[in-house]
SETI-224639 format. One record per residue: residue number from 1; x, y negated, z of N, C-alpha, C, CB in turn. Coordinates in pm, whole numbers, plus 50000, padded with zeros to 5 digits. Glycine has a CB too. Layout:
BEGIN
pos	n.px	n.py	n.pz	ca.px	ca.py	ca.pz	c.px	c.py	c.pz	cb.px	cb.py	cb.pz
NUM	X	Y	Z	X	Y	Z	X	Y	Z	X	Y	Z
...
***
This chain:
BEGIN
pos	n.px	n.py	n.pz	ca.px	ca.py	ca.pz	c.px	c.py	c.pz	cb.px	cb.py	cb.pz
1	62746	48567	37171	62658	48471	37107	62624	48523	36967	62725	48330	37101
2	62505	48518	36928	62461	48592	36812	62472	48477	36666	62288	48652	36851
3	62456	48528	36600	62460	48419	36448	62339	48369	36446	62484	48492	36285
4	62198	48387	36465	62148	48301	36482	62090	48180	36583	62113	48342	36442
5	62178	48201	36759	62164	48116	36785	62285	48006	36792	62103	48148	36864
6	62364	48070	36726	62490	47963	36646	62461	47860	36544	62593	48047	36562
7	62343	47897	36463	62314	47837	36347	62238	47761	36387	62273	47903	36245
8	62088	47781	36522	62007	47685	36594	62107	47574	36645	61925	47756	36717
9	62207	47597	36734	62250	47544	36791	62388	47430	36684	62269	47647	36895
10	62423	47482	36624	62457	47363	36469	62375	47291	36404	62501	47421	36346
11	62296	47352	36398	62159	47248	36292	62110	47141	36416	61967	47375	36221
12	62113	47166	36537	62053	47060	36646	62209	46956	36643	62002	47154	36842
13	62288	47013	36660	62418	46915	36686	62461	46850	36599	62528	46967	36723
14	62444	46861	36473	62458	46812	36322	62309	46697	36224	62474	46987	36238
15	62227	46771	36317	62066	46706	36296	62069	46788	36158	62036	46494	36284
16	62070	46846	36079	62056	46850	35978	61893	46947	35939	62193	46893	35939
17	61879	46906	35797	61729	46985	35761	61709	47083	35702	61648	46931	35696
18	61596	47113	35680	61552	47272	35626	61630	47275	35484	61354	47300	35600
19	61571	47136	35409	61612	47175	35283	61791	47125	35285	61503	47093	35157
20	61863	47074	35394	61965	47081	35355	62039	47196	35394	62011	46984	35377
21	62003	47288	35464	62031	47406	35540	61992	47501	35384	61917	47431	35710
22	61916	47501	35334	61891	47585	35207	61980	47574	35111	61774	47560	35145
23	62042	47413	35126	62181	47416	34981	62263	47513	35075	62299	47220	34923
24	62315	47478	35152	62427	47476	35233	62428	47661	35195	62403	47400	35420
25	62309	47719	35256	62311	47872	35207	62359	47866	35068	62162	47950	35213
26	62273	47811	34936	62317	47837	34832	62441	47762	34768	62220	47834	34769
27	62505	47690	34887	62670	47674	34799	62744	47783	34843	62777	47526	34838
28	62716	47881	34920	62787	47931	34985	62766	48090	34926	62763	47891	35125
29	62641	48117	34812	62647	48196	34686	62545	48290	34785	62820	48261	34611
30	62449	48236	34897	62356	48322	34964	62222	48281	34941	62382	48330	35103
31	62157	48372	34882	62033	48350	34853	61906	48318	34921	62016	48426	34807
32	61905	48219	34990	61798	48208	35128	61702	48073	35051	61903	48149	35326
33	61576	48066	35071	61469	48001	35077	61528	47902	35219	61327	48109	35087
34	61376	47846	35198	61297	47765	35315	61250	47858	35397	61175	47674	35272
35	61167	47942	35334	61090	48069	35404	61190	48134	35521	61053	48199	35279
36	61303	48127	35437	61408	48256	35491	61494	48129	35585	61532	48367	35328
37	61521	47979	35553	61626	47939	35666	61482	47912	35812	61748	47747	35601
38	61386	47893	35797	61272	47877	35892	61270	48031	35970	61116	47836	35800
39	61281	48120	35945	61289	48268	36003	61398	48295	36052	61267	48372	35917
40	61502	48243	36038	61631	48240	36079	61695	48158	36190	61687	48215	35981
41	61614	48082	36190	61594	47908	36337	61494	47962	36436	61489	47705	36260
42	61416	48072	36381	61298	48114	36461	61363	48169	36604	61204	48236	36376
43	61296	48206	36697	61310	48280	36805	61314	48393	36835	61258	48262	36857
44	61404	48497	36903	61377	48643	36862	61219	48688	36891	61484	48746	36951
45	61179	48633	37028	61052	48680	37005	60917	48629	36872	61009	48653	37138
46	60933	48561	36758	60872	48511	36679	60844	48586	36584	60915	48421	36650
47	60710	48676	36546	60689	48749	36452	60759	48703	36297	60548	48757	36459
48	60799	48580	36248	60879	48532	36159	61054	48595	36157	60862	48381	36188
49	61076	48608	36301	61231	48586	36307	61283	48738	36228	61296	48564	36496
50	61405	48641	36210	61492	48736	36103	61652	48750	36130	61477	48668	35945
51	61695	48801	36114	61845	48800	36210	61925	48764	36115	61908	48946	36285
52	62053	48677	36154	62125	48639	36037	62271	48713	36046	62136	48475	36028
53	62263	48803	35946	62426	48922	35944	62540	48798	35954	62463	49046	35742
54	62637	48928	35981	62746	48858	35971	62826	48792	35826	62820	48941	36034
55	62737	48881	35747	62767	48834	35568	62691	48720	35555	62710	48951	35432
56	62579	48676	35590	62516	48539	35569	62576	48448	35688	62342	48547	35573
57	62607	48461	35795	62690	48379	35854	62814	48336	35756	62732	48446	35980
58	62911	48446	35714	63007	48369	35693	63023	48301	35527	63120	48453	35740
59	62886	48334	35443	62802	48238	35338	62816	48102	35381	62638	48269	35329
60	62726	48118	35543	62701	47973	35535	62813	47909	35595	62574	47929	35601
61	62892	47960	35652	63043	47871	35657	63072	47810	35524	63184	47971	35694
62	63095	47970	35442	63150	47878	35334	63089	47760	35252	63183	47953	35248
63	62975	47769	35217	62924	47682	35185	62872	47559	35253	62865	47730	35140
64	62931	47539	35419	62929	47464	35474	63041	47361	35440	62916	47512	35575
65	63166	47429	35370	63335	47370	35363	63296	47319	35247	63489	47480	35359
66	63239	47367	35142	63173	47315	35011	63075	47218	35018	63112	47416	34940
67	62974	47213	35104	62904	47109	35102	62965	46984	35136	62808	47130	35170
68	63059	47010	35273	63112	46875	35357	63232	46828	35236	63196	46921	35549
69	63275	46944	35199	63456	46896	35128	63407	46899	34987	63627	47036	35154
70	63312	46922	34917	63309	46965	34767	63385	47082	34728	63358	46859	34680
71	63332	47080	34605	63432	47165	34509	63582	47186	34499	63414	47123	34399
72	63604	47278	34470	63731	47230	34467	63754	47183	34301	63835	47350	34528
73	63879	47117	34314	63931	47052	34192	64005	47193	34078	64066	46919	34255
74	64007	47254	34077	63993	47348	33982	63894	47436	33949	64070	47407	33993
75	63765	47448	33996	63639	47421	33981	63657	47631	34083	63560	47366	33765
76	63707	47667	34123	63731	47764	34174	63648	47838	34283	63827	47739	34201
77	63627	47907	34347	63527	47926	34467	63660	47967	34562	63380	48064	34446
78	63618	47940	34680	63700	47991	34788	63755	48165	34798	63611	47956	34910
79	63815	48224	34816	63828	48423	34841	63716	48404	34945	64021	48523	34928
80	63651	48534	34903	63578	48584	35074	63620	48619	35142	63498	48664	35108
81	63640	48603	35203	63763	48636	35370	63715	48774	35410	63731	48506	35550
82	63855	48854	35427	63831	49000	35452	63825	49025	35598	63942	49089	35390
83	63866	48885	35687	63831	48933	35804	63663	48923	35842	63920	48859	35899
84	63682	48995	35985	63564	49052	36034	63528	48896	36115	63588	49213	36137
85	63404	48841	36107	63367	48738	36162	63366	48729	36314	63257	48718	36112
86	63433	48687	36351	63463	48640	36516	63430	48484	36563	63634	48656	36547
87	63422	48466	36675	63433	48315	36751	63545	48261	36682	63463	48313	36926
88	63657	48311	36681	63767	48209	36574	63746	48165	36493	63861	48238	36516
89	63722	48275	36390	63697	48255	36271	63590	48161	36276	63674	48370	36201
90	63457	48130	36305	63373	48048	36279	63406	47852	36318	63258	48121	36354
91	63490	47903	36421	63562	47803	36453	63604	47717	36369	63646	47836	36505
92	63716	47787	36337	63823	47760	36214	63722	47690	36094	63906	47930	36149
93	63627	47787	36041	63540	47739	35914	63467	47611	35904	63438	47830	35893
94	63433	47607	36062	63381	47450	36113	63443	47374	36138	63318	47429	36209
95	63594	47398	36156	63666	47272	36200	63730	47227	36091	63765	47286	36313
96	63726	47347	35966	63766	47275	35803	63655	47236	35738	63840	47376	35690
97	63527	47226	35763	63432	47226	35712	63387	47046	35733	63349	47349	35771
98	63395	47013	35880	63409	46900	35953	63526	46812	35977	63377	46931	36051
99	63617	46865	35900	63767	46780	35891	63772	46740	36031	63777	46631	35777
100	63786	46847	36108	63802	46775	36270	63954	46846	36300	63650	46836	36416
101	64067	46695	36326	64176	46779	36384	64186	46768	36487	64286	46771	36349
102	64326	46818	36547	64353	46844	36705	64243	46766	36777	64509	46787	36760
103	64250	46610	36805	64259	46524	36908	64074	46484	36884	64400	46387	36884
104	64006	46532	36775	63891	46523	36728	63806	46652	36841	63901	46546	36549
105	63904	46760	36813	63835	46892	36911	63863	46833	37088	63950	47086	36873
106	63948	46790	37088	63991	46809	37235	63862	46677	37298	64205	46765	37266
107	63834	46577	37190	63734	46478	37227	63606	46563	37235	63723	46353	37122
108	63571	46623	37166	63442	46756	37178	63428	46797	37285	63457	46888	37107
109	63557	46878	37302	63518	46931	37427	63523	46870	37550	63576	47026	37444
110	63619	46740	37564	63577	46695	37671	63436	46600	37687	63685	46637	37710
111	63337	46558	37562	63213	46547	37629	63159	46633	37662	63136	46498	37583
112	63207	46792	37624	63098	46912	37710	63125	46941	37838	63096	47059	37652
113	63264	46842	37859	63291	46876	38024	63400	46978	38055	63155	46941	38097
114	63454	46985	37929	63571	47090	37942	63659	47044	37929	63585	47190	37871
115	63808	47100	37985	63930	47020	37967	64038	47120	37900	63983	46957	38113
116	64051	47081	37799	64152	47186	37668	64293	47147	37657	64097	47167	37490
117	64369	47200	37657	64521	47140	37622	64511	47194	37466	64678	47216	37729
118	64631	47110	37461	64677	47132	37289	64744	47312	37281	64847	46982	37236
119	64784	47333	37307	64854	47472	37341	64742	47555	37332	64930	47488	37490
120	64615	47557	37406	64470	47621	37408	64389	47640	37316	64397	47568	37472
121	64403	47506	37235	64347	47494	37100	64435	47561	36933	64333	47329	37098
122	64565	47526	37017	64622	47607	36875	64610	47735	36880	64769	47592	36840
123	64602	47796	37008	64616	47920	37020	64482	48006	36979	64660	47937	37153
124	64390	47922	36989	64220	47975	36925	64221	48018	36743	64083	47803	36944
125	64309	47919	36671	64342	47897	36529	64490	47988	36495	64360	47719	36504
126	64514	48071	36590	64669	48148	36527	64623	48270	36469	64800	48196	36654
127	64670	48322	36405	64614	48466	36314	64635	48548	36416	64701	48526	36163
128	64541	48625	36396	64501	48741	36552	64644	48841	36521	64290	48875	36537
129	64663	48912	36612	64806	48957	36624	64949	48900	36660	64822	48992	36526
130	64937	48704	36637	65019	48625	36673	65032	48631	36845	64977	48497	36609
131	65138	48659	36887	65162	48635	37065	65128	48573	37092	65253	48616	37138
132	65067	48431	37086	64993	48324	37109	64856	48312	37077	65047	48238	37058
133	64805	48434	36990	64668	48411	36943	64562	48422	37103	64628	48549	36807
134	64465	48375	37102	64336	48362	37169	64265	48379	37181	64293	48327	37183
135	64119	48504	37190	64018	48517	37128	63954	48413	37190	63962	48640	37125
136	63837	48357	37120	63725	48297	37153	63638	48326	37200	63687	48261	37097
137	63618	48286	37353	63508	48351	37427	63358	48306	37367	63522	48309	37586
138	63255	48348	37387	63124	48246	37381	63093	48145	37432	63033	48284	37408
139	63145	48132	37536	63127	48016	37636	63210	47901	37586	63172	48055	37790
140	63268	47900	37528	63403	47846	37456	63346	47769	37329	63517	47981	37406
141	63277	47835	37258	63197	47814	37144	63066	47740	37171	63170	47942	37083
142	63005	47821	37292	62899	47749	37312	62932	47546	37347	62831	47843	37444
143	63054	47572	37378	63098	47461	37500	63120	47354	37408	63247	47494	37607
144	63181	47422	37224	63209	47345	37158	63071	47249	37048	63312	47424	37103
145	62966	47340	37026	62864	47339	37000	62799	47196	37089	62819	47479	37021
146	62810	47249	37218	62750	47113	37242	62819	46991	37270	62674	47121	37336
147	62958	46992	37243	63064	46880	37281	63010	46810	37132	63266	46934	37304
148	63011	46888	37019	62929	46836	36883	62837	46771	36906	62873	46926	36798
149	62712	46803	36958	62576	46758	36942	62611	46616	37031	62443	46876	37007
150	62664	46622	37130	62652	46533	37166	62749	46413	37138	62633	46567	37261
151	62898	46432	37037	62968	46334	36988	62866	46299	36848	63133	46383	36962
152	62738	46363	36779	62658	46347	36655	62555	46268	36701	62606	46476	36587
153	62499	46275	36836	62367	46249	36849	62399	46065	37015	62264	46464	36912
154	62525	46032	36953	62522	45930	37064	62427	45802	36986	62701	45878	37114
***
């Protein structure tokens, strides 16, 4: 699953807008327009479209955790995370971003029709190298994406 149809597919499940999609880039210290989040929602075949790296993906995480959670109280910015952006990781950024715990995800996914144990879910969130860690398939992500849209849009 590519970063920008991760970002289509959040902005539909979240409803959210152009110009709030433009803070969200610039809390997150990435320099994007209107111009630039509209080229980025575009379609690959769309003479507009623009691909969104994995460095502006994980911008707009962060400044997704900043928009939903604020600042922090020592007026600080988050570290940029030295890992390499994966299905976990984006996971993770959205599920601190959305203050969604355990029993919040497992409700997600079962409106997408999926059935998760607790064991499944921690194991998606363990630091890679942990015997228990999980990678995150796409389908997995995708599955969670729309368990969202549709616990946002009842």
């Amino acid at each position: 699953m590519d970063n920008n149809d991760i970002l289509r597919r959040f902005r539909y499940a979240m409803d959210v807008k152009d110009s709030t999609m433009v803070k969200i880039f610039q809390l997150g210290k990435c320099n994007v327009n209107l111009v630039g989040v509209k080229a980025l929602m575009a379609k690959e075949d769309d003479p507009e479209f623009m691909v969104c790296g994995d460095d502006a993906m994980g911008l707009f995480l962060d400044g997704l955790i900043t928009y939903n959670r604020g600042i922090r109280e020592d007026g600080s910015q988050p570290p940029k995370s030295s890992q390499t952006l994966n299905n976990n990781l984006i996971m993770k950024k959205m599920k601190i971003a959305l203050e969604l715990r355990q029993d919040d995800l497992m409700e997600i996914f079962n409106l997408a029709g999926v059935t998760v144990s607790k064991g499944e879910l921690t194991a998606l969130f363990r630091k890679e190298g942990h015997k228990n860690y999980r990678p995150c398939q796409d389908q997995f992500l995708r599955n969670f994406l729309k368990g969202l849209g549709l616990r946002n849009r009842r």
